[in-house]
VOLO-132413 format. One line per field, with one value per residue: y, z, x of N, C-alpha, C in turn; residue in three letters; residue number from 0. Coordinates in steps of 0.05 Angstrom, whole numbers, plus 5000, padded with zeros to 4 digits. Layout:
// residues N
npy [Y/...]
npz [Z/...]
npx [X/...]
capy [Y/...]
capz [Z/...]
capx [X/...]
cpy [Y/...]
cpz [Z/...]
cpx [X/...]
rest [ALA/...]
nr [NUM/...]
This chain:
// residues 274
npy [3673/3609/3592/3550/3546/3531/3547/3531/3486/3502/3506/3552/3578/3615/3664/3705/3747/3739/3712/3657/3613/3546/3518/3450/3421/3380/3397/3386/3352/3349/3307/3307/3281/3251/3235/3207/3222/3230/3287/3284/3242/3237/3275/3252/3221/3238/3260/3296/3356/3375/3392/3442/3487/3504/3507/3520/3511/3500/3475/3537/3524/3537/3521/3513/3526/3525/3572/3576/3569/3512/3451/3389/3347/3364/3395/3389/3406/3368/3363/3416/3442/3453/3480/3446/3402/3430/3427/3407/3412/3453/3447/3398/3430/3462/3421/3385/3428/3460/3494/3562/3579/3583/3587/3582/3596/3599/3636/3670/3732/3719/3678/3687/3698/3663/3612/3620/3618/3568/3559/3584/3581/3577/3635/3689/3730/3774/3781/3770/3799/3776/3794/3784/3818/3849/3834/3783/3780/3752/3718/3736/3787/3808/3870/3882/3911/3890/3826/3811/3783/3752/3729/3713/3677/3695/3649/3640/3599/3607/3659/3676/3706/3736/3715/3748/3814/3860/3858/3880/3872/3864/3831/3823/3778/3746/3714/3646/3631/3671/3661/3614/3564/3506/3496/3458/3456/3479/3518/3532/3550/3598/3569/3611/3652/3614/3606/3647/3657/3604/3615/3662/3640/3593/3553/3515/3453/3446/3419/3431/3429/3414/3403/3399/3395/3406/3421/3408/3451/3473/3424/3426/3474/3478/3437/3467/3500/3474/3451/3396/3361/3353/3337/3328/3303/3295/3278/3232/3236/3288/3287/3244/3278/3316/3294/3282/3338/3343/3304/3325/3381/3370/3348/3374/3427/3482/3520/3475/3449/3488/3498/3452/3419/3426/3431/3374/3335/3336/3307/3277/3262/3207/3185/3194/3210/3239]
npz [5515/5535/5599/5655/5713/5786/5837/5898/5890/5842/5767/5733/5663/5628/5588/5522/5559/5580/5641/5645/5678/5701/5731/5764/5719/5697/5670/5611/5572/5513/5469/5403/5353/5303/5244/5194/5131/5073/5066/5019/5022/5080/5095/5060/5087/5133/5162/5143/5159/5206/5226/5270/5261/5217/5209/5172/5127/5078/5026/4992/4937/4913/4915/4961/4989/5045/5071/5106/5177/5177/5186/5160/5152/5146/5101/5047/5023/5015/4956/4940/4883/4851/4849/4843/4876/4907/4881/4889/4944/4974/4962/4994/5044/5053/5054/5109/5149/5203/5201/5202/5205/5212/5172/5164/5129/5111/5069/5018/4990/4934/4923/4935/4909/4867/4900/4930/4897/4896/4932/4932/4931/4993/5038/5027/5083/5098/5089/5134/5147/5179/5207/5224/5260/5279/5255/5242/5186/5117/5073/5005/4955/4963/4950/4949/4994/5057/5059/5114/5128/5123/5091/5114/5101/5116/5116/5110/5128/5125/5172/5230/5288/5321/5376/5429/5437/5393/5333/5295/5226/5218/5246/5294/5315/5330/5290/5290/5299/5332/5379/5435/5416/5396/5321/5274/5214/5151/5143/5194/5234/5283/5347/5388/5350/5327/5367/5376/5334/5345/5388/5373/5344/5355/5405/5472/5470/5407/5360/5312/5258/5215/5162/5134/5164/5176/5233/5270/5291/5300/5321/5372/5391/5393/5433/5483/5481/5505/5460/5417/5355/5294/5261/5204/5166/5106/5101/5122/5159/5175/5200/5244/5275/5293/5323/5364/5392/5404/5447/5470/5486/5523/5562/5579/5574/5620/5621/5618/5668/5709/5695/5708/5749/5784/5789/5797/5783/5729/5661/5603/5553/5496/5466/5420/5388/5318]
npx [7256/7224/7208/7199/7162/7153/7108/7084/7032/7023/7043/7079/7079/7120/7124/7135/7138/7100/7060/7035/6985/6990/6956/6963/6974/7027/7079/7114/7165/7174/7205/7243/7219/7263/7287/7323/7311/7280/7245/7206/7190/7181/7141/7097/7072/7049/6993/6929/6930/6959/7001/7027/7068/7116/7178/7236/7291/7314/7368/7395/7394/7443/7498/7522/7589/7631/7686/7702/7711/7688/7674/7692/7676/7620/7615/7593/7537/7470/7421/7436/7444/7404/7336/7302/7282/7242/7192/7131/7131/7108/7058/7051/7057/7019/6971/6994/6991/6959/6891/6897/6959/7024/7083/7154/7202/7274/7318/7362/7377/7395/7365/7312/7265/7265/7250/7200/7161/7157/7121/7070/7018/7014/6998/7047/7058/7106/7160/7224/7285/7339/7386/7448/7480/7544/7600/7579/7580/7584/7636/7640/7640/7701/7705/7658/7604/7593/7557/7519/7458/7408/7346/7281/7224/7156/7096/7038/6975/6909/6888/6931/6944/7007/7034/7044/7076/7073/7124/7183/7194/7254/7300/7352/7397/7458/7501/7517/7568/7577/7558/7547/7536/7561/7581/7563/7553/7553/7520/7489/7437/7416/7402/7377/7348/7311/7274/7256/7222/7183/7169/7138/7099/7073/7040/7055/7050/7047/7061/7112/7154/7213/7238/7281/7332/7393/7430/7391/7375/7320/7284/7311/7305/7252/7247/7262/7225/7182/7148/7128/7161/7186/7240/7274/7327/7377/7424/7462/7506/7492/7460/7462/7502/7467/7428/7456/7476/7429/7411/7465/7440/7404/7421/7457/7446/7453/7400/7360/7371/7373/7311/7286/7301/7286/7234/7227/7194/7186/7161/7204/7187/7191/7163/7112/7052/7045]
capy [3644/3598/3583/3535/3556/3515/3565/3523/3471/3507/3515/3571/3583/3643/3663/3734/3766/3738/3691/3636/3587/3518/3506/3430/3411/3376/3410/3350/3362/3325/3297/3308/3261/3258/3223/3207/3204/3246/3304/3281/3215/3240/3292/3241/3206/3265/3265/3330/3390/3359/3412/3477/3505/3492/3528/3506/3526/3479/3489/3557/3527/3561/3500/3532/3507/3544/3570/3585/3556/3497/3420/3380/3333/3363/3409/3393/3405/3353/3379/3458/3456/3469/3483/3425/3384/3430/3411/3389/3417/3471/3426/3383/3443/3471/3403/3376/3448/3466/3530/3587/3566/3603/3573/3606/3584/3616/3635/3693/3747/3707/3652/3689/3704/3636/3593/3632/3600/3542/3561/3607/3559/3591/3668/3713/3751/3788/3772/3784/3807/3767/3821/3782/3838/3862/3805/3760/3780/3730/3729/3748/3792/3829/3888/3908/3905/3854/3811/3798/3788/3724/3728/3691/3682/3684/3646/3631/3581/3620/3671/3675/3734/3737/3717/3763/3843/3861/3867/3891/3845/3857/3813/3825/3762/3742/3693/3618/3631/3684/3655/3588/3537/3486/3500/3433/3452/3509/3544/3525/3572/3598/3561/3627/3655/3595/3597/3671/3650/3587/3634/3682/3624/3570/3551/3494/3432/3440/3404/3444/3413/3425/3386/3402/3393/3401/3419/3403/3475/3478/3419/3440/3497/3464/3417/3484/3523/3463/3440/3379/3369/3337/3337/3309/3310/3277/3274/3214/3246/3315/3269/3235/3296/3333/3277/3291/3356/3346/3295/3345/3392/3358/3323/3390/3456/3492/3527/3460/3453/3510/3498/3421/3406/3441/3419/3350/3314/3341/3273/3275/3239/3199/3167/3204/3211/3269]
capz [5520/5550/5626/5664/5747/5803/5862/5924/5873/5806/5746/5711/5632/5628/5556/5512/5576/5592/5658/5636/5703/5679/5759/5776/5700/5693/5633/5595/5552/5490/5458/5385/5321/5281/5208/5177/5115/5043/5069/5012/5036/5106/5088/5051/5114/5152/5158/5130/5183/5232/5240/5277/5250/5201/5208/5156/5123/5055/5013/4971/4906/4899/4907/4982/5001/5062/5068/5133/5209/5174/5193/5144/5141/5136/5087/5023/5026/4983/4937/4927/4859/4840/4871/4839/4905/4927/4864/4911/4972/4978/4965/5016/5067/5061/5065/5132/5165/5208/5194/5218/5222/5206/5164/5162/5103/5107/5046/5012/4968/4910/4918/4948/4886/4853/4923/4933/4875/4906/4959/4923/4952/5018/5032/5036/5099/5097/5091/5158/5145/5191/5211/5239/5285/5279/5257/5231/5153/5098/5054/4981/4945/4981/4946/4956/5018/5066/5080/5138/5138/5108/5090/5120/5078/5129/5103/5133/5125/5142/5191/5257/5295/5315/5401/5447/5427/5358/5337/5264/5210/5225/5268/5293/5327/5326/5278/5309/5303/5356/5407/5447/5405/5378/5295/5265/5199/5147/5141/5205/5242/5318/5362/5396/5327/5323/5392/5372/5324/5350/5408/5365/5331/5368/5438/5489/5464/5391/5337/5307/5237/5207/5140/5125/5195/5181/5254/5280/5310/5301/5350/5403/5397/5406/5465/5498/5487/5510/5433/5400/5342/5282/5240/5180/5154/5086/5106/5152/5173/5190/5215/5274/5290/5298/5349/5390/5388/5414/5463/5491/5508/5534/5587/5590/5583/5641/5627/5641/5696/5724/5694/5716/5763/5807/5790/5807/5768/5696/5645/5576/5527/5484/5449/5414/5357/5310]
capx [7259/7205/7207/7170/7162/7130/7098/7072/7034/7018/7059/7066/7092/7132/7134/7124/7134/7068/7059/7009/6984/6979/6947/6972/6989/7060/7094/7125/7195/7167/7233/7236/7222/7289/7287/7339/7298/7280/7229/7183/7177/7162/7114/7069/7064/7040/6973/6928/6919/6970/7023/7017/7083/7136/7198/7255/7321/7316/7383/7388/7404/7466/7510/7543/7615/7639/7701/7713/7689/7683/7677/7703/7656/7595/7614/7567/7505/7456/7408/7438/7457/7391/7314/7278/7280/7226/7175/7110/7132/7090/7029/7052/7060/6997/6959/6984/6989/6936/6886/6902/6982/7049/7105/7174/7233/7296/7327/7375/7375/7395/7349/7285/7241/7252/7237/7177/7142/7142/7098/7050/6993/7005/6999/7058/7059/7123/7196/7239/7299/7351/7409/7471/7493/7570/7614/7561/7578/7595/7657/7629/7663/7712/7710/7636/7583/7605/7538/7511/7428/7388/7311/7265/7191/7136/7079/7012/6954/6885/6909/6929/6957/7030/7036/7059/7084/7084/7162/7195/7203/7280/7307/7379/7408/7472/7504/7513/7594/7587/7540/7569/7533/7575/7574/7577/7537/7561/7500/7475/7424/7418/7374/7350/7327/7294/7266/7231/7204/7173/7144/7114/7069/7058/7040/7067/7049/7043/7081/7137/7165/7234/7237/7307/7332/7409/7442/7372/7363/7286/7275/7324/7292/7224/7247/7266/7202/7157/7136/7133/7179/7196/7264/7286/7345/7380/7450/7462/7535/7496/7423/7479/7514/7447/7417/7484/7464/7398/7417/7472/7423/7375/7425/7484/7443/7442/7379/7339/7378/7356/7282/7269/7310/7275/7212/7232/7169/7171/7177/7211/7175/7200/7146/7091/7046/7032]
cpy [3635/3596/3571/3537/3543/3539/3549/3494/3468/3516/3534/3574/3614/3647/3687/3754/3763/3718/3672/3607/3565/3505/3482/3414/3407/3388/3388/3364/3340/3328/3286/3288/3266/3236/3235/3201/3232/3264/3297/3257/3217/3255/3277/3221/3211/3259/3296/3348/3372/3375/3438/3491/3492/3528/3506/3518/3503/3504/3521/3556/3531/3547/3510/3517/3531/3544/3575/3575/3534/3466/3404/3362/3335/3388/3420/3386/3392/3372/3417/3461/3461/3469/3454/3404/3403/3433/3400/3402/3418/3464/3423/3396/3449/3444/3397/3400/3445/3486/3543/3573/3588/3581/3589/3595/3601/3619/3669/3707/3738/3693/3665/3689/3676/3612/3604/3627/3584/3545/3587/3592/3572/3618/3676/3729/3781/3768/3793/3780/3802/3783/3795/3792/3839/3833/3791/3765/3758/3746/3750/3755/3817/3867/3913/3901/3885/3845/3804/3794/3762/3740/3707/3691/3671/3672/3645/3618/3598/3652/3673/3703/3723/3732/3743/3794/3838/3876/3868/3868/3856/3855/3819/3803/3747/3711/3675/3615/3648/3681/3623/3554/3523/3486/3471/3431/3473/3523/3539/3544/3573/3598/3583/3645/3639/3591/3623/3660/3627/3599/3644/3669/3605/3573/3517/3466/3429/3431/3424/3422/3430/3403/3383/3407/3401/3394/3415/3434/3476/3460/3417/3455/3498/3455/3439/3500/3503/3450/3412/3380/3354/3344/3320/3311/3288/3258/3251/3221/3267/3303/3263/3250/3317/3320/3282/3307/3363/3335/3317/3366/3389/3353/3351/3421/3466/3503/3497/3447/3463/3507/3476/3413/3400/3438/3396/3332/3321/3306/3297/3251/3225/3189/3178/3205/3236/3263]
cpz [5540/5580/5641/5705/5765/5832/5880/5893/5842/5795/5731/5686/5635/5600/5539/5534/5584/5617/5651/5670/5690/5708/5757/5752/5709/5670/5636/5577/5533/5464/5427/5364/5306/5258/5190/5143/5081/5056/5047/5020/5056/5105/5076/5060/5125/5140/5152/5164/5208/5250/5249/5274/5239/5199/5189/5145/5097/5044/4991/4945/4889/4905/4930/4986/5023/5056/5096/5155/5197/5184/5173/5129/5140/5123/5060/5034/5001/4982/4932/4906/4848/4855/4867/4855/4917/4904/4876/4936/4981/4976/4988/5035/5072/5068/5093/5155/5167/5191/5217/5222/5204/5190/5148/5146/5101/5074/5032/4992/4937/4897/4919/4932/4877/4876/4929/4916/4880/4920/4951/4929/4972/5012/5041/5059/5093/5093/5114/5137/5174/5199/5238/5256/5272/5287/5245/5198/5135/5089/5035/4969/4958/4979/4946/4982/5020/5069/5096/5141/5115/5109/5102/5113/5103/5111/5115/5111/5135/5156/5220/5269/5306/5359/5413/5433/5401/5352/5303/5260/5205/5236/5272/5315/5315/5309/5298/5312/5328/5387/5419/5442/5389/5350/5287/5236/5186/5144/5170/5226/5269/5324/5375/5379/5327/5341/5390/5356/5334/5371/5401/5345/5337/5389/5451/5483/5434/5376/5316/5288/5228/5184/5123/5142/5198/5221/5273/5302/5315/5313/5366/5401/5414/5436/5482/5511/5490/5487/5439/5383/5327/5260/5225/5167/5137/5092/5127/5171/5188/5214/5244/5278/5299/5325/5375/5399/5415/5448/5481/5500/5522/5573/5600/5588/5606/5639/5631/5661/5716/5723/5704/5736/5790/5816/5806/5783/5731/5677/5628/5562/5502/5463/5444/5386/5347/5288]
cpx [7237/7215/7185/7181/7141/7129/7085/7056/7020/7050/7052/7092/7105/7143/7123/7122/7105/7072/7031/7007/6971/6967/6958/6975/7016/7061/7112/7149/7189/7194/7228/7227/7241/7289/7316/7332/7304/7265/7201/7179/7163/7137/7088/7062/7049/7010/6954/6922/6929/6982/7020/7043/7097/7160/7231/7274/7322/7348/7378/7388/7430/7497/7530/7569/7623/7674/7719/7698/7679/7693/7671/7684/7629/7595/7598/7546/7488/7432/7407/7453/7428/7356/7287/7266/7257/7196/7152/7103/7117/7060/7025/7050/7036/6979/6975/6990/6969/6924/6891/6929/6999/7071/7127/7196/7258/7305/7349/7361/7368/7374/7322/7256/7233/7240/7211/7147/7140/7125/7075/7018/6998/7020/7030/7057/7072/7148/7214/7262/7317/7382/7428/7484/7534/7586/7608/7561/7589/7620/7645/7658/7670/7721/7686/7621/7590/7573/7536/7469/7416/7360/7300/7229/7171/7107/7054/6982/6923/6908/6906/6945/6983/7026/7051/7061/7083/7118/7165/7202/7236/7283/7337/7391/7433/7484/7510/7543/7600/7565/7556/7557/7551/7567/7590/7564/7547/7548/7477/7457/7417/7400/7361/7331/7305/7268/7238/7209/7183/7150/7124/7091/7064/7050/7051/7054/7046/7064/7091/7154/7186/7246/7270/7321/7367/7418/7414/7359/7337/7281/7285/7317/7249/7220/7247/7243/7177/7142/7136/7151/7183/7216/7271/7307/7353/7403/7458/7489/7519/7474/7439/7487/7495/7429/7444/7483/7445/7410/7441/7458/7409/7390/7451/7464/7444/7420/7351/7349/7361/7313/7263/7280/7305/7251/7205/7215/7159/7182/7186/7210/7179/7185/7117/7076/7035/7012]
rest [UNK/UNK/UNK/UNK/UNK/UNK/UNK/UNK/UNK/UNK/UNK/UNK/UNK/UNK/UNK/UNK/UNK/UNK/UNK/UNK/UNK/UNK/UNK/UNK/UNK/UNK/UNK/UNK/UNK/UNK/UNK/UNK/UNK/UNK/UNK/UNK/UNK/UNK/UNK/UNK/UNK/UNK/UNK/UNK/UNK/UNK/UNK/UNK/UNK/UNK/UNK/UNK/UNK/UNK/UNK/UNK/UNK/UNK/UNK/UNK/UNK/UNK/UNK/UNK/UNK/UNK/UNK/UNK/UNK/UNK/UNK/UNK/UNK/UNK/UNK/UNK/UNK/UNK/UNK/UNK/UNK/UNK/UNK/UNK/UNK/UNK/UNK/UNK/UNK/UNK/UNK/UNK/UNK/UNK/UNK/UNK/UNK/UNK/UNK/UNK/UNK/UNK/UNK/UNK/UNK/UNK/UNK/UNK/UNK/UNK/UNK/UNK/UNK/UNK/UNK/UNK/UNK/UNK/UNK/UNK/UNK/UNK/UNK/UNK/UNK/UNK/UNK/UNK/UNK/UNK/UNK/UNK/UNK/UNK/UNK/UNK/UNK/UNK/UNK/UNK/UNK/UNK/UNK/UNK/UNK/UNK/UNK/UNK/UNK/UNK/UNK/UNK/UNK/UNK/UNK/UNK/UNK/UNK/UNK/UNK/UNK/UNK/UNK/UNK/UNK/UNK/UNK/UNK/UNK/UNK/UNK/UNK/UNK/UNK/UNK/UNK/UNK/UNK/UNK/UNK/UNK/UNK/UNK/UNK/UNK/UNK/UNK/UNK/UNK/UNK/UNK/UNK/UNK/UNK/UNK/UNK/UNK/UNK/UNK/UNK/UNK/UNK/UNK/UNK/UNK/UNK/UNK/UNK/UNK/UNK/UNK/UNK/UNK/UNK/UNK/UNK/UNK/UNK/UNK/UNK/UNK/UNK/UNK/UNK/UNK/UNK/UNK/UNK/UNK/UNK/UNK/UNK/UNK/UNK/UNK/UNK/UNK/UNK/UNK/UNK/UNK/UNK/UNK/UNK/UNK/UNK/UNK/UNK/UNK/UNK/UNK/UNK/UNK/UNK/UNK/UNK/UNK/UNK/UNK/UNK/UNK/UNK/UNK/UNK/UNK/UNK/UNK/UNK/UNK/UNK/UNK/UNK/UNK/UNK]
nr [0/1/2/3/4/5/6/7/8/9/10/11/12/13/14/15/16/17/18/19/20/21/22/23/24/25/26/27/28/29/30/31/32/33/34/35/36/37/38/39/40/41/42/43/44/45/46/47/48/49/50/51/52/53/54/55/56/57/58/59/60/61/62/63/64/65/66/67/68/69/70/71/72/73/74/75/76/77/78/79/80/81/82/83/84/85/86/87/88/89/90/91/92/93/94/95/96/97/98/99/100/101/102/103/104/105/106/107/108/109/110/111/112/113/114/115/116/117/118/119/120/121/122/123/124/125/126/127/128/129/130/131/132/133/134/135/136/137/138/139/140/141/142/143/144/145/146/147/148/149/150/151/152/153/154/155/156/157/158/159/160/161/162/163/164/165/166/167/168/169/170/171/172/173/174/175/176/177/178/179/180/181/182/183/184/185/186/187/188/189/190/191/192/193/194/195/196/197/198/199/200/201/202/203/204/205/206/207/208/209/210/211/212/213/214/215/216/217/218/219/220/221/222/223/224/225/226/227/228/229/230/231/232/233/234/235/236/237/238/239/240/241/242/243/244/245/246/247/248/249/250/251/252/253/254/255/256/257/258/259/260/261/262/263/264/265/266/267/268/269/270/271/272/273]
């Protein structure tokens, strides 16, 4: 997790286990872009070679209804009965990514081969392998292998190397039912997953997109690690419960408590352009 530290009157970034001195820079908490809109509408807004990451969670196709830890009302998910909502996308991603950039899509077993065709315009890395930890398994069927582990399709624009340590494309972080975020989404995904990843390809001011934004994790995850950020989401029930979201961390975490409060002089920016 990022950290921002004032010593006599430099700041320094604390992030990959690296100490970065930003000498007498303010670090700014740039407060995300939320769209309540379509994802292809916004994207052909976006101007080309804008974004320096895209991290997303588009439906799987597979038409999810939860059945459990669920909130009532944001239980369907629009467009997962089938993948044709992502028809363009992959155009669209590679034009307004930077070069040299990273872009990460969650996705399952089921789904992973046929979503992957969409984005055959940008390279393949690898596929992480997302490990829930003990607890974190799905229903299914109860008679074989419980699941617990999502895919996630790293892609990349040009290439860039990976920040900080090199670490296994399996990841083991705990599902979002057993950490103390509020689950208001049924497939909704944990901001410090979110938060690695964002580490291990960006850096502190860049713009951080999440085109399928349900519970808005990818820019609370942003605001946290110093990004930019822009979310979109379809749902206008999940779009307002995801700005609530945001807004409670921004104003109840204790970690920027602890990280600004102290500072005294960091802004949060409200008003920016990408």
């Amino acid at each position: 997790m990022a950290c921002i530290a004032k010593i006599r009157n430099s700041y320094y970034f604390k992030e990959n286990n690296k100490t970065v001195p930003l000498g007498n820079i303010k670090p700014n908490i740039w407060y995300p872009k939320l769209l309540n809109e379509k994802a292809e509408s916004v994207l052909k807004d976006i101007p080309d070679e804008s974004i320096d990451l895209i991290i997303t969670d588009p439906p799987y196709g597979i038409s999810f209804k939860s059945t459990r830890y669920l909130n009532v009302e944001y239980d369907k998910i629009l467009n997962d009965d089938s993948l044709d909502f992502l028809e363009g996308v992959g155009v669209e991603f590679e034009r307004v990514l930077k070069p040299n950039s990273h872009c990460y899509i969650f996705t399952n077993w089921i789904s992973y081969t046929f979503m992957a065709k969409y984005f055959d315009n940008l390279k393949l890395n690898t596929v992480i392998v997302w490990d829930k930890d003990d607890g974190g398994h799905g229903m299914g069927d109860l008679t074989d292998y419980a699941p617990r582990h999502e895919f996630i399709m790293k892609f990349s624009k040009g290439r860039r190397p990976l920040n900080g340590k090199r670490i296994p494309n399996v990841i083991r972080h705990q599902d979002v039912r057993f950490t103390k975020e509020f689950k208001m989404h049924p497939t909704q995904k944990p901001r410090g997953l979110m938060e690695l990843l964002i580490e291990k390809s960006s850096n502190p001011g860049d713009i951080v997109a999440d085109f399928y934004g349900g519970s808005y994790s990818v820019p609370r995850a942003a605001m946290r690690t110093f990004r930019k950020s822009i979310g979109v989401e379809l749902n206008p029930g999940t779009h307002k419960a995801g700005v609530e979201m945001v807004n409670k961390d921004l104003h109840k975490d204790p970690v920027y408590n602890f990280d600004w409060t102290n500072i005294k002089n960091v802004d949060v920016i409200h008003d920016w352009d990408y």
